[in-house]
C-alpha positions as CSV (number, residue, x, y, z in Angstrom):
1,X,49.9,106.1,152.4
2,X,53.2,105.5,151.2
3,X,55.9,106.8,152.9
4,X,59.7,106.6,152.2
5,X,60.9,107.7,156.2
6,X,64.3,107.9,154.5
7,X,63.6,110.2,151.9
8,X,61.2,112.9,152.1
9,X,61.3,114.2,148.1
10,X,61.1,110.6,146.9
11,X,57.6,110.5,149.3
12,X,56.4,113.8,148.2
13,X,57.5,113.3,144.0
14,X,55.3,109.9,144.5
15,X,52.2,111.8,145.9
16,X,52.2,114.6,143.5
17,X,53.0,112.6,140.1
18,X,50.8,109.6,141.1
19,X,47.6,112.4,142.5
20,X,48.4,113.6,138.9
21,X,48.2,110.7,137.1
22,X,45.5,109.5,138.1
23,X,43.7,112.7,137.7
24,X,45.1,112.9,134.0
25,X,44.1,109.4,133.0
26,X,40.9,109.7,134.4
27,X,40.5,112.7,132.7
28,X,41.8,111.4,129.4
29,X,39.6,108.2,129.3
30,X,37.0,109.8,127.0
31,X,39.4,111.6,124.9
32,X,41.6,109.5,122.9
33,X,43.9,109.8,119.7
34,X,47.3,111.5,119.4
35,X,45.6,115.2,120.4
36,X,45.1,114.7,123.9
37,X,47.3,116.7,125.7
38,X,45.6,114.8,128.7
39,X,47.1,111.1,127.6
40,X,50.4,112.7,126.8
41,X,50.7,114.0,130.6
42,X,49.7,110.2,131.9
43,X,52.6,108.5,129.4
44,X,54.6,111.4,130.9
45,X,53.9,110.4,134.5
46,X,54.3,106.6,133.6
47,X,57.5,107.3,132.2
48,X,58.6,109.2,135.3
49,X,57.4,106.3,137.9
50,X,59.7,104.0,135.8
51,X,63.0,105.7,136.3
52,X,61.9,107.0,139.4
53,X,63.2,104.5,142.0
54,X,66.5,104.9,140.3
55,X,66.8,108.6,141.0
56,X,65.8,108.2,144.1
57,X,68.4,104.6,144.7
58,X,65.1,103.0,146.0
59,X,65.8,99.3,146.2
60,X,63.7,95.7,146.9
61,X,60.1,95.9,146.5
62,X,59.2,99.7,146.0
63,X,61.5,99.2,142.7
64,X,59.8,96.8,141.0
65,X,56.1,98.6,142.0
66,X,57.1,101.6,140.7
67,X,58.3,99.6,137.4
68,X,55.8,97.9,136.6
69,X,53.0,100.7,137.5
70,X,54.8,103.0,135.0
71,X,55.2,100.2,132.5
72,X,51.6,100.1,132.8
73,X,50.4,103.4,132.5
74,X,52.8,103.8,129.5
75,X,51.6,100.5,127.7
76,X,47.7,102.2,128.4
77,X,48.6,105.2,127.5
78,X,50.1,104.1,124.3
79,X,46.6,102.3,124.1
80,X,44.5,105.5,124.4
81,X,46.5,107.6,122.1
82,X,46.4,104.6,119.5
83,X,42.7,104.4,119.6
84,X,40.4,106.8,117.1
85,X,37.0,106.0,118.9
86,X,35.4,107.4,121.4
87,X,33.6,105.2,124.2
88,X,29.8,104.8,123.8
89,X,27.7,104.8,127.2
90,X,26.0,101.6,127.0
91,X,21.8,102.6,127.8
């Protein structure tokens, strides 16, 4: 588990927003377009992990992770609320 031993809010924000977007995007994957509330809450989430080392002054390599995890759950996000169709289970 990640743990910041100098900042307990910055480890408990990263457990609840990242336990909630993966539940969202999961959630979300078979419901795409610009109506799902679902995909909203994961660009929301990926939007919070990218400014969220710097309102927590987190530095070195926990930065850029958070950075470039929110920059891509935004980009696939952005993705799933682009795309009109549905995905087909494959018999």
């Amino acid at each position: 588990m990640l743990v910041f031993p100098y900042d307990a809010g910055a480890t408990s924000s990263s457990v609840v927003f990242g336990t909630f977007q993966v539940i969202m995007s999961f959630w979300g994957i078979n419901k795409p377009g610009w109506n799902s509330c679902r995909n909203w809450i994961s660009l929301i989430t990926g939007l919070w992990f990218v400014l969220f080392p710097f309102v927590y002054s987190l530095t070195d390599g926990v930065l850029w992770f958070s950075i470039i995890l929110g920059l891509m759950t935004v980009l696939f996000s952005l993705w799933s609320l682009n795309s009109k169709s549905k995905l087909k289970a494959v018999s």
